[in-house]
N, CA, C and O atoms as a GROMACS GRO file, in nm:
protein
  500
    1UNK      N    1 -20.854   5.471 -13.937
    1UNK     CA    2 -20.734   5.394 -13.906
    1UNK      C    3 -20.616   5.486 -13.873
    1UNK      O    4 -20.544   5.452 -13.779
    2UNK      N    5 -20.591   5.593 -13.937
    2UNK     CA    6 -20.464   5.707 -13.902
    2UNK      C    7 -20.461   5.688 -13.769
    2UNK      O    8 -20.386   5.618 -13.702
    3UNK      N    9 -20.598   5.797 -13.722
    3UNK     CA   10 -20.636   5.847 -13.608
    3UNK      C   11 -20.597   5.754 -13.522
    3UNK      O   12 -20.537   5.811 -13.431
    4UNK      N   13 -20.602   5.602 -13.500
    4UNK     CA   14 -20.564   5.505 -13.443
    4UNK      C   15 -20.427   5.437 -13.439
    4UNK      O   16 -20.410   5.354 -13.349
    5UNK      N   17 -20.306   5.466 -13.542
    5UNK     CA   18 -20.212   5.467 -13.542
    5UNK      C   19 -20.161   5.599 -13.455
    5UNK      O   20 -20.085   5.591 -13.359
    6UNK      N   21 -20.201   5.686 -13.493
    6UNK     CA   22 -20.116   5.817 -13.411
    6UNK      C   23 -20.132   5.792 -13.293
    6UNK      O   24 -20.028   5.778 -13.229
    7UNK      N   25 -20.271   5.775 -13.216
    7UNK     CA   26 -20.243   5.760 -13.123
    7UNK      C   27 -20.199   5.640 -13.026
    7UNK      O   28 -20.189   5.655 -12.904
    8UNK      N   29 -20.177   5.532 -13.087
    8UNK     CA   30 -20.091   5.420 -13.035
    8UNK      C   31 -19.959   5.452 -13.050
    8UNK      O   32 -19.879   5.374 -12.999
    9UNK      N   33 -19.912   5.560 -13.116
    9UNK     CA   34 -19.740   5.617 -13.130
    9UNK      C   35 -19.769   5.714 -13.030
    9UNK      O   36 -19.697   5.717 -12.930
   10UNK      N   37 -19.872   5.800 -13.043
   10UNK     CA   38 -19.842   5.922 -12.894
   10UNK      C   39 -19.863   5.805 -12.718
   10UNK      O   40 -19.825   5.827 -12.603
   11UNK      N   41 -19.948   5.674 -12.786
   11UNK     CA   42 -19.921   5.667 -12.633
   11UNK      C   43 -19.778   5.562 -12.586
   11UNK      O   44 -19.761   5.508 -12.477
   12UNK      N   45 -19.690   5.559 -12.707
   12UNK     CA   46 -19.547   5.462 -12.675
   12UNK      C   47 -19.440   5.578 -12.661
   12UNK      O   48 -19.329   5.541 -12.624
   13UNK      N   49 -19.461   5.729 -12.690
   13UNK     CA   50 -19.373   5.788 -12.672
   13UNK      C   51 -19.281   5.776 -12.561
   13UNK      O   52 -19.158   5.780 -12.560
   14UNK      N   53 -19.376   5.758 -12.457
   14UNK     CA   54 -19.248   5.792 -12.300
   14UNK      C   55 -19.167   5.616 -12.294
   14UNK      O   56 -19.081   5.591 -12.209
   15UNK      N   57 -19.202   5.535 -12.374
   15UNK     CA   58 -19.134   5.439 -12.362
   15UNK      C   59 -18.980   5.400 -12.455
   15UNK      O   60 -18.950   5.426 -12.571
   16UNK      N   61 -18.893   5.320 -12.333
   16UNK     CA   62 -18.754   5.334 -12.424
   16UNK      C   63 -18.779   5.344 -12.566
   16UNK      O   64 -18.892   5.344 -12.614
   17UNK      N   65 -18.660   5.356 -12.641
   17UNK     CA   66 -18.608   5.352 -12.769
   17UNK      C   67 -18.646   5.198 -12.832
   17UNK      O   68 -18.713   5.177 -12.932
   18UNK      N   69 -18.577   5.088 -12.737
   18UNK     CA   70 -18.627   4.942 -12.766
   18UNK      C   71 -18.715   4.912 -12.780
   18UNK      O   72 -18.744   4.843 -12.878
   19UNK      N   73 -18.823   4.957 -12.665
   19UNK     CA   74 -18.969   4.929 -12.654
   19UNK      C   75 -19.060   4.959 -12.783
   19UNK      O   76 -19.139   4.884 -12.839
   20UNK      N   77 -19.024   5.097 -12.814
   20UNK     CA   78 -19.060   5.172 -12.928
   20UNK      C   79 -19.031   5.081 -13.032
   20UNK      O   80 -19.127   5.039 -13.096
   21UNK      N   81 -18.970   5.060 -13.048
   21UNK     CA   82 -18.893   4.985 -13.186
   21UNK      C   83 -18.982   4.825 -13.166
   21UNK      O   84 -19.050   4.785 -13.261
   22UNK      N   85 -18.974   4.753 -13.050
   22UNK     CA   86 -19.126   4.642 -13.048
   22UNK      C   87 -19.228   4.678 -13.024
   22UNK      O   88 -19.296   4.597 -12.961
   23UNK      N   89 -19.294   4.812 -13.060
   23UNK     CA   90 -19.460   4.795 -13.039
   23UNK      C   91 -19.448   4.823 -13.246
   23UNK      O   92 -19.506   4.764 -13.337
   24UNK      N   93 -19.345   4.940 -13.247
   24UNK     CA   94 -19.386   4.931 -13.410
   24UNK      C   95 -19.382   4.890 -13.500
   24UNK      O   96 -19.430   4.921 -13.609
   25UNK      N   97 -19.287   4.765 -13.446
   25UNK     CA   98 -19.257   4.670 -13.562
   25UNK      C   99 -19.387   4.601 -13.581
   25UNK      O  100 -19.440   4.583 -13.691
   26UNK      N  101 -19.448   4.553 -13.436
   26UNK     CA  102 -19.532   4.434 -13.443
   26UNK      C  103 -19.709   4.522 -13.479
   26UNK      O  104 -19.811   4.454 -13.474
   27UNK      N  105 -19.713   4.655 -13.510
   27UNK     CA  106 -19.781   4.736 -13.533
   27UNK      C  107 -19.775   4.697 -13.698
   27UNK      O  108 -19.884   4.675 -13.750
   28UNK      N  109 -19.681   4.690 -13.764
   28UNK     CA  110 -19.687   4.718 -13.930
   28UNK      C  111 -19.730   4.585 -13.989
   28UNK      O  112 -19.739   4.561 -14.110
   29UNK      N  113 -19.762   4.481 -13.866
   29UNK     CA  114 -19.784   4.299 -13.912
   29UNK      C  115 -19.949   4.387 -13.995
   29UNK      O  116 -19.993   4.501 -13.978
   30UNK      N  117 -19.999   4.272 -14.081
   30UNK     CA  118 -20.116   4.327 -14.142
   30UNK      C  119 -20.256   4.294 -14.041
   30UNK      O  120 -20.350   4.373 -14.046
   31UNK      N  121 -20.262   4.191 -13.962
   31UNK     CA  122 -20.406   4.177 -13.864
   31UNK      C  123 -20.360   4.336 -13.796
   31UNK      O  124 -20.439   4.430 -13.800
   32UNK      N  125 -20.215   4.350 -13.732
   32UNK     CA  126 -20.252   4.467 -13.614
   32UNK      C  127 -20.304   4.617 -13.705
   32UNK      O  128 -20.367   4.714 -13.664
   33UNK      N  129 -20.269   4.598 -13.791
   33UNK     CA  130 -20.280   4.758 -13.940
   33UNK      C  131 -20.450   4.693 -13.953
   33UNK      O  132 -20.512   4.786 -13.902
   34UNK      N  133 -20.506   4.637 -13.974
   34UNK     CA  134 -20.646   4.565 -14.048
   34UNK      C  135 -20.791   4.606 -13.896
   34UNK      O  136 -20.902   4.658 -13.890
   35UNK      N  137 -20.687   4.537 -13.793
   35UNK     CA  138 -20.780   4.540 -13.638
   35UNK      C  139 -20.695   4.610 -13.550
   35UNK      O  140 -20.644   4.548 -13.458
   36UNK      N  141 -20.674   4.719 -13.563
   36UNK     CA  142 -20.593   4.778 -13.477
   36UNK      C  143 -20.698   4.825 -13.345
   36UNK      O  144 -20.654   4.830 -13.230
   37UNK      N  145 -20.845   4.859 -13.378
   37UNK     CA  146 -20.851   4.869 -13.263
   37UNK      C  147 -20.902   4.794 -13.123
   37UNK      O  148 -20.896   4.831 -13.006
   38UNK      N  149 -20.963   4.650 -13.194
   38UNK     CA  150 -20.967   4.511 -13.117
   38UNK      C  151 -20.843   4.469 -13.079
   38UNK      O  152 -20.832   4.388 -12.987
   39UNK      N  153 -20.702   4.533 -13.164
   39UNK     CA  154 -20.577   4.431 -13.121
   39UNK      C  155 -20.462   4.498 -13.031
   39UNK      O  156 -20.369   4.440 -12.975
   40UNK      N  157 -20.489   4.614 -13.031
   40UNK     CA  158 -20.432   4.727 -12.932
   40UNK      C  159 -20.520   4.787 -12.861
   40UNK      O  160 -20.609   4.853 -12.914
   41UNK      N  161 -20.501   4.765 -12.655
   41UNK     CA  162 -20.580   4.822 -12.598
   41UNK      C  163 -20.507   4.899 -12.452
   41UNK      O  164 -20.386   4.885 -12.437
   42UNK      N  165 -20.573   4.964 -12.365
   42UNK     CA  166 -20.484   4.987 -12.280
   42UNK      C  167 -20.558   4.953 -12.167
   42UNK      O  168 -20.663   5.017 -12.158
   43UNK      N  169 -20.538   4.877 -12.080
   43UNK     CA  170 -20.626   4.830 -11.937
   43UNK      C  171 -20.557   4.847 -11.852
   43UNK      O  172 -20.435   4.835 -11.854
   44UNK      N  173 -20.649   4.890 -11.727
   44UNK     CA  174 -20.591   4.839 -11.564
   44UNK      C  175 -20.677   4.826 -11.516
   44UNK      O  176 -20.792   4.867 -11.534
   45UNK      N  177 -20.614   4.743 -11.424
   45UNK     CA  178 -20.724   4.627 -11.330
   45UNK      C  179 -20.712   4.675 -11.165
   45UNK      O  180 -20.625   4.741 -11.109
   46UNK      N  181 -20.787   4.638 -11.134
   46UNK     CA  182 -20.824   4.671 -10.997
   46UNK      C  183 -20.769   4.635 -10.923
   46UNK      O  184 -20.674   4.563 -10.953
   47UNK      N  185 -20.801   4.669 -10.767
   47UNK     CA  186 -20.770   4.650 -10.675
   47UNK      C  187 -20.728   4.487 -10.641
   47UNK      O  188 -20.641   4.423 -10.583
   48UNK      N  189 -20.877   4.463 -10.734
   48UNK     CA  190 -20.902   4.284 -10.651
   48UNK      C  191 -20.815   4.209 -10.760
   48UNK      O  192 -20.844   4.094 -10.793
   49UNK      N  193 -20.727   4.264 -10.807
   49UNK     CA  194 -20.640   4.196 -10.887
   49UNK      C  195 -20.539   4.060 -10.871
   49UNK      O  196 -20.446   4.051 -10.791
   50UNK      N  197 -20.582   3.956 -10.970
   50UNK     CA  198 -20.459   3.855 -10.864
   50UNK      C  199 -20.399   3.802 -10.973
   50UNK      O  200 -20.457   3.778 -11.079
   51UNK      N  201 -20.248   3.777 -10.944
   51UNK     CA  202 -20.172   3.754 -11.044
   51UNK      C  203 -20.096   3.643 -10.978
   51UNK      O  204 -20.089   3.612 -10.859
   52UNK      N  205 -20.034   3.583 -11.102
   52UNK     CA  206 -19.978   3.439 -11.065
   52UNK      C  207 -19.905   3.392 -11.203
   52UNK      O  208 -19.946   3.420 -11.316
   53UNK      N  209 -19.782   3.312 -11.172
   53UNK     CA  210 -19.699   3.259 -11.281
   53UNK      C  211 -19.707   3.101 -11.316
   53UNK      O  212 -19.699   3.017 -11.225
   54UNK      N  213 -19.719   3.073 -11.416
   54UNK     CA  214 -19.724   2.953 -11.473
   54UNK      C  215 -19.572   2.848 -11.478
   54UNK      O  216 -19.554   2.729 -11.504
   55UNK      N  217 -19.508   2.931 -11.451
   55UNK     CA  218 -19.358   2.922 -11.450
   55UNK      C  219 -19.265   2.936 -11.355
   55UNK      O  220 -19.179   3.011 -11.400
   56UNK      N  221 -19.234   2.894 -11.225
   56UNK     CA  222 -19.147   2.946 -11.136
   56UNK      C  223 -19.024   3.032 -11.160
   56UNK      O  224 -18.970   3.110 -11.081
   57UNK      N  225 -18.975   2.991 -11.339
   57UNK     CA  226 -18.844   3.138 -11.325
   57UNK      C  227 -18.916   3.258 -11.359
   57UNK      O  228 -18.855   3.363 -11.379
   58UNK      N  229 -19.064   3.251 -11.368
   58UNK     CA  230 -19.127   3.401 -11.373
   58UNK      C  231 -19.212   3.448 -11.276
   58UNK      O  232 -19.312   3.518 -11.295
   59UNK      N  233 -19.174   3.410 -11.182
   59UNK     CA  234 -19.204   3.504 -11.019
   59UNK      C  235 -19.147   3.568 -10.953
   59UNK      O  236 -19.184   3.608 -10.842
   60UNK      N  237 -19.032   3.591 -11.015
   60UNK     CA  238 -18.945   3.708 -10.937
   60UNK      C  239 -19.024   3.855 -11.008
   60UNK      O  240 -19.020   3.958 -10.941
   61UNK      N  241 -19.085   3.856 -11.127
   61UNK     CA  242 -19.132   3.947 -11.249
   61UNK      C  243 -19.278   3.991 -11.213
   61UNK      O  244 -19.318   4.098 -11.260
   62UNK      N  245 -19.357   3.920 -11.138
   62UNK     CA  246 -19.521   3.902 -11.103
   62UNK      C  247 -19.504   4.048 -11.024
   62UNK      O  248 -19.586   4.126 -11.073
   63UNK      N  249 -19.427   4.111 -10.921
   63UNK     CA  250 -19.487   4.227 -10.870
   63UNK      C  251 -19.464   4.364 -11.008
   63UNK      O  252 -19.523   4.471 -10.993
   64UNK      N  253 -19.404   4.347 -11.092
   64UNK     CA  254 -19.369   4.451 -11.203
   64UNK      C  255 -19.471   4.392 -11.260
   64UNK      O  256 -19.543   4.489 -11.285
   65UNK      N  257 -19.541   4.276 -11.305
   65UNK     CA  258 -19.642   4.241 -11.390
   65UNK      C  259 -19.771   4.360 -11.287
   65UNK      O  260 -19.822   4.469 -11.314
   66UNK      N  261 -19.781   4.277 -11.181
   66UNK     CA  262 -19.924   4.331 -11.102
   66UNK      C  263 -19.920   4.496 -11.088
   66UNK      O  264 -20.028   4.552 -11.071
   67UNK      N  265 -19.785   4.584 -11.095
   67UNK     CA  266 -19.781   4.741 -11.073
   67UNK      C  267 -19.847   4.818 -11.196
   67UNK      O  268 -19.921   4.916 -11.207
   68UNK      N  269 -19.770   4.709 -11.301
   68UNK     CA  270 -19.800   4.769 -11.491
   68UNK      C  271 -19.963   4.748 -11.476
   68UNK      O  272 -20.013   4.847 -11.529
   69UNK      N  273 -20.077   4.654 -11.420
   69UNK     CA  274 -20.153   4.649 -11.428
   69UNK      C  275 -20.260   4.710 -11.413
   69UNK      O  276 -20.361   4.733 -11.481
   70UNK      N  277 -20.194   4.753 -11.233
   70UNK     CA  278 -20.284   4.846 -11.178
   70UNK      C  279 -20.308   4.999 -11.214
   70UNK      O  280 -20.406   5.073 -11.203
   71UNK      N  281 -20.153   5.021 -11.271
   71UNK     CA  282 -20.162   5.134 -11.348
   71UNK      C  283 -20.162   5.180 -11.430
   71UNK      O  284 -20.144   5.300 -11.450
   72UNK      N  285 -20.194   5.054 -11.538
   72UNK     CA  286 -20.297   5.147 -11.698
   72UNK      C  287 -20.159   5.089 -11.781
   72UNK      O  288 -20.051   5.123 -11.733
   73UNK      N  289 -20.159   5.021 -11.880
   73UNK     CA  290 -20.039   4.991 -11.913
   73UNK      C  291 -20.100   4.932 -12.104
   73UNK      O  292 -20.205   4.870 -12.120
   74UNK      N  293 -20.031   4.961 -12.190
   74UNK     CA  294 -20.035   4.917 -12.312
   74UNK      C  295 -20.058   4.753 -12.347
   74UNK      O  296 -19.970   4.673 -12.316
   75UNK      N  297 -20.176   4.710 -12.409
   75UNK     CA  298 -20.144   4.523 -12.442
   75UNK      C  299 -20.181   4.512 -12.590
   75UNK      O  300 -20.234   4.602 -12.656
   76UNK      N  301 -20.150   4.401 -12.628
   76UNK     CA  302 -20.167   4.371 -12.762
   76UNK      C  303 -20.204   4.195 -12.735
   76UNK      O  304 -20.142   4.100 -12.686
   77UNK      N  305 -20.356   4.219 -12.806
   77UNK     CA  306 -20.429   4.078 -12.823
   77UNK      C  307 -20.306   4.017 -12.914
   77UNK      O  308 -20.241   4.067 -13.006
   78UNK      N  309 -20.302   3.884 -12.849
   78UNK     CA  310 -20.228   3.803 -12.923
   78UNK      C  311 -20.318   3.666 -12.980
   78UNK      O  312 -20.308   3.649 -13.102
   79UNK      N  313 -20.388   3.585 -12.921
   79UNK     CA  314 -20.485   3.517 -12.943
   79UNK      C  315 -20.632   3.545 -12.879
   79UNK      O  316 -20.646   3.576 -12.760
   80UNK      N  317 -20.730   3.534 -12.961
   80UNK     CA  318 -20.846   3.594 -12.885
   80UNK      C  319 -20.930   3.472 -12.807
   80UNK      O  320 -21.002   3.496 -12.710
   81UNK      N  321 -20.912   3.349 -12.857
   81UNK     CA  322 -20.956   3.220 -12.843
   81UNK      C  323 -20.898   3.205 -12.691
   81UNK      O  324 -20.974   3.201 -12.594
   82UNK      N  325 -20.759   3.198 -12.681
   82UNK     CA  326 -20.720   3.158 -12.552
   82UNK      C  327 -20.667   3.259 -12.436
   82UNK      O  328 -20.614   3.237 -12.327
   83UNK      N  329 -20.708   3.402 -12.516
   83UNK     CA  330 -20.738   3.502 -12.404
   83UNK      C  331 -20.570   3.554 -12.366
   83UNK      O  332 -20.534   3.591 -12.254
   84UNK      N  333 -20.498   3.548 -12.462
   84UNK     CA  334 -20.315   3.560 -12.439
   84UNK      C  335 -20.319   3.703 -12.486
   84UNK      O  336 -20.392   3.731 -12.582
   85UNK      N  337 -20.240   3.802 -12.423
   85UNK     CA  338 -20.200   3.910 -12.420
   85UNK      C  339 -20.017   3.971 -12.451
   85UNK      O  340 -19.941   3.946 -12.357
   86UNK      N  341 -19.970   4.027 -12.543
   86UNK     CA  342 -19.812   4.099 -12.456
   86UNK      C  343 -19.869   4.206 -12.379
   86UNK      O  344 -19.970   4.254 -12.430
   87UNK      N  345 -19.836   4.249 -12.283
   87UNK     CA  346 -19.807   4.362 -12.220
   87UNK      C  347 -19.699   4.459 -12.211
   87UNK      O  348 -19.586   4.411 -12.195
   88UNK      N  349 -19.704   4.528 -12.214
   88UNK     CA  350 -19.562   4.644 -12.244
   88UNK      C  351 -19.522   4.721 -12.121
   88UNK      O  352 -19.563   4.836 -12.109
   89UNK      N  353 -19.447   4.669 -12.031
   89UNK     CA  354 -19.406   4.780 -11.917
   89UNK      C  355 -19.291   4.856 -11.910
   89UNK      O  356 -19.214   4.873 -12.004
   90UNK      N  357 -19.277   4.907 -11.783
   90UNK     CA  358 -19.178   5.002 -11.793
   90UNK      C  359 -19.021   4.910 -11.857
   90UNK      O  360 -18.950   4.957 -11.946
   91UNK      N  361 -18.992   4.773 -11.785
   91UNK     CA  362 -18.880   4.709 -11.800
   91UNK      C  363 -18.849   4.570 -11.905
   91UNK      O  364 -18.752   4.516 -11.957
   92UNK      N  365 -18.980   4.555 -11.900
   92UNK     CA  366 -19.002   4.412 -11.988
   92UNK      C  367 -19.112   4.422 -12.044
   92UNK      O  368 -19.194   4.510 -12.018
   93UNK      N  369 -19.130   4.318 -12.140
   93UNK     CA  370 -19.236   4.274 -12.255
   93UNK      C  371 -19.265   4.139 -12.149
   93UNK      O  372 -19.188   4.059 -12.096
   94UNK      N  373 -19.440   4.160 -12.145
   94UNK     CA  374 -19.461   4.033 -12.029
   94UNK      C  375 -19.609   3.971 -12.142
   94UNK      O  376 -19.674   4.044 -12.218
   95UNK      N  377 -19.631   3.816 -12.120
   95UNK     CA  378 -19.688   3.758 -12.214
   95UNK      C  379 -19.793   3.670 -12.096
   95UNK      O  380 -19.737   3.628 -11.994
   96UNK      N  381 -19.896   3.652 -12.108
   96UNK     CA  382 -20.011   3.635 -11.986
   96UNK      C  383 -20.128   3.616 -12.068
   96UNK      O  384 -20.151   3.641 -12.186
   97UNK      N  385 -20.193   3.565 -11.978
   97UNK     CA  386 -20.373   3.510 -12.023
   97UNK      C  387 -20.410   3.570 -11.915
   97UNK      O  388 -20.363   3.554 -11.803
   98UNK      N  389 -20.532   3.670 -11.960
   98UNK     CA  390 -20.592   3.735 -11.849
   98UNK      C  391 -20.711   3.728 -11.883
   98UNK      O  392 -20.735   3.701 -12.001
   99UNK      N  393 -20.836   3.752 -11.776
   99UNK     CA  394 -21.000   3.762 -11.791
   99UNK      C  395 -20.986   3.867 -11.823
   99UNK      O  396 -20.893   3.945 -11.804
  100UNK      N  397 -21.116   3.881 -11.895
  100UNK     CA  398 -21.172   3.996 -11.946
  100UNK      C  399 -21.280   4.066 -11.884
  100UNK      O  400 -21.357   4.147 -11.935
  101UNK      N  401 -21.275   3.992 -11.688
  101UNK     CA  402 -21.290   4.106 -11.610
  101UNK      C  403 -21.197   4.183 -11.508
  101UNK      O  404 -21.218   4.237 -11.400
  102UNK      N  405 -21.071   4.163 -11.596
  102UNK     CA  406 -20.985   4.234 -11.545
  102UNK      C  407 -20.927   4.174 -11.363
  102UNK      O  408 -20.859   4.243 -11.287
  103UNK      N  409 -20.957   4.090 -11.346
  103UNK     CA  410 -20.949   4.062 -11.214
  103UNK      C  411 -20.816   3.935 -11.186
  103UNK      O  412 -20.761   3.911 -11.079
  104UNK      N  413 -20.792   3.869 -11.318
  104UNK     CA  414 -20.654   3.784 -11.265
  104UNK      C  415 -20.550   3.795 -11.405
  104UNK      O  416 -20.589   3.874 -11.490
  105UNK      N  417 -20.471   3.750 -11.422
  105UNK     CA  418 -20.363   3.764 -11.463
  105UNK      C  419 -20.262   3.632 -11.459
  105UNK      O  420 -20.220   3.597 -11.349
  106UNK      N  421 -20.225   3.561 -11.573
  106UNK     CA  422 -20.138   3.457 -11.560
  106UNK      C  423 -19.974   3.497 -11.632
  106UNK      O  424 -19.969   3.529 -11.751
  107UNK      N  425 -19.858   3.492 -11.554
  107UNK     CA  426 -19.762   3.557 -11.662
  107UNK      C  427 -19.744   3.388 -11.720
  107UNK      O  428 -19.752   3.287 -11.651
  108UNK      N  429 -19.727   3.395 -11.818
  108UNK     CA  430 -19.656   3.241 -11.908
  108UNK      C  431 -19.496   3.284 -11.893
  108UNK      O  432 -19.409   3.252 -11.812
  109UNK      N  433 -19.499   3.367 -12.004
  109UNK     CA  434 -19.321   3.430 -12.022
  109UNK      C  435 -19.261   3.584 -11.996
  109UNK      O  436 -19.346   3.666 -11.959
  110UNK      N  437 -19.158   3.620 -12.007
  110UNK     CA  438 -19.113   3.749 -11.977
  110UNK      C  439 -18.980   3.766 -12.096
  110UNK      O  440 -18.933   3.669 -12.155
  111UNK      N  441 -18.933   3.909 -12.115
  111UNK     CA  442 -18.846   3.943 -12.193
  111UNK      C  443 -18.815   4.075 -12.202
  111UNK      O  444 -18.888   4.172 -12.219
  112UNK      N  445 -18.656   4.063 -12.183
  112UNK     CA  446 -18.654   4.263 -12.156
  112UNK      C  447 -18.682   4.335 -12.331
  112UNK      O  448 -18.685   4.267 -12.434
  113UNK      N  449 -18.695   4.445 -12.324
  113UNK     CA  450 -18.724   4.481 -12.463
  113UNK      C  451 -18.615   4.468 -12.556
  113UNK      O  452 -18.628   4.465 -12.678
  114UNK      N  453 -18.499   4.459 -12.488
  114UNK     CA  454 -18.366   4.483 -12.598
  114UNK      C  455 -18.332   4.312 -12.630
  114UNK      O  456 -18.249   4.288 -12.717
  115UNK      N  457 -18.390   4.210 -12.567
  115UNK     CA  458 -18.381   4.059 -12.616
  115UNK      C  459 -18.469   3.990 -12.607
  115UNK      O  460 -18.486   3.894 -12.532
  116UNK      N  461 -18.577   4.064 -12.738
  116UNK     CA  462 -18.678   3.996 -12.703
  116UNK      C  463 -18.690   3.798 -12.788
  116UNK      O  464 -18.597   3.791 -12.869
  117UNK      N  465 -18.740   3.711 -12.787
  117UNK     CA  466 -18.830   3.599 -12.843
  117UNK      C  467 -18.784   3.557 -12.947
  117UNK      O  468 -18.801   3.648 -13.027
  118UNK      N  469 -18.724   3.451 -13.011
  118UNK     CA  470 -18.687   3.498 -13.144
  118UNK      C  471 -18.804   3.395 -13.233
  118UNK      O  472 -18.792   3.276 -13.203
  119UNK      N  473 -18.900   3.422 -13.325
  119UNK     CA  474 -18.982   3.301 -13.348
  119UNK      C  475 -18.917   3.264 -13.496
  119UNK      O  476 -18.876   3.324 -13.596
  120UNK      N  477 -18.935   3.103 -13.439
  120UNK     CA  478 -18.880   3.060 -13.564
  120UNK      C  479 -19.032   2.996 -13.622
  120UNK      O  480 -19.138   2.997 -13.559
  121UNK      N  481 -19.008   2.942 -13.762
  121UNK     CA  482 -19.161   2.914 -13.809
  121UNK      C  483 -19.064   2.796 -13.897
  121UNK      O  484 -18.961   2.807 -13.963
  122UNK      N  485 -19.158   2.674 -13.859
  122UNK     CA  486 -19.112   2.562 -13.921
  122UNK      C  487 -19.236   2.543 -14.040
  122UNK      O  488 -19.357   2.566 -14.040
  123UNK      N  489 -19.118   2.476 -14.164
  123UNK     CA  490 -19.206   2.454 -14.268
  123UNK      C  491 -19.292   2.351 -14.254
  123UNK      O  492 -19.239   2.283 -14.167
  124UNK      N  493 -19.424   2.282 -14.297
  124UNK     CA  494 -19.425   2.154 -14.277
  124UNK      C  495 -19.396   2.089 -14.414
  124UNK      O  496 -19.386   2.140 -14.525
  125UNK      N  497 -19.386   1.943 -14.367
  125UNK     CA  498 -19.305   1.894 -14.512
  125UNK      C  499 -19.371   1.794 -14.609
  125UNK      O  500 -19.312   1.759 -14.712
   0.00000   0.00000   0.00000
């Protein structure tokens, strides 16, 4: 497990200060410390790559989604059931359902690193 922490910190080094500060927070949750290495991975996808937004205010974001892709970029399983990913790029935290043959890409949401999501958790009653 070390060995697998260090190097998920050597590979966030070149990323901002912010960024840094959201991969390690969401690093110290106990599934990502327990499955770190099913829940942190680093992919890029090919050529035949096709990407697409679920959302029209997140298509201005799809060519920074499809660049982070092609060129090797940090993700963190978020659900394994429905195939949801964050992705970590150079400018934003991008949130997507992708195959797991690497070949499409859905963005759902987007968020720069310095404002990211805020989750609230309702009790039930």
């Amino acid at each position: 497990m070390t060995n697998t922490v260090s190097e998920l910190v050597e590979k966030v080094r070149h990323f901002s200060s912010a960024q840094q500060r959201e991969v390690l927070a969401r690093l110290w949750t106990e599934q990502a410390v327990r499955n770190a290495n099913e829940t942190w991975k680093t992919v890029k996808f090919s050529e035949n790559l096709r990407v697409t937004a679920y959302d029209p205010s997140q298509e201005s974001y799809l060519e920074d989604l499809r660049d982070a892709l092609k060129n090797g970029v940090l993700v963190r399983l978020e659900n394994e059931e429905e195939g949801t990913y964050e992705i970590y790029g150079a400018n934003r935290t991008f949130y997507v359902t992708m195959t797991i043959e690497r070949e499409f890409a859905g963005l759902l949401s987007s968020w720069e690193p310095e404002h990211p999501p805020i989750e609230i958790k309702i009790e039930e009653g």
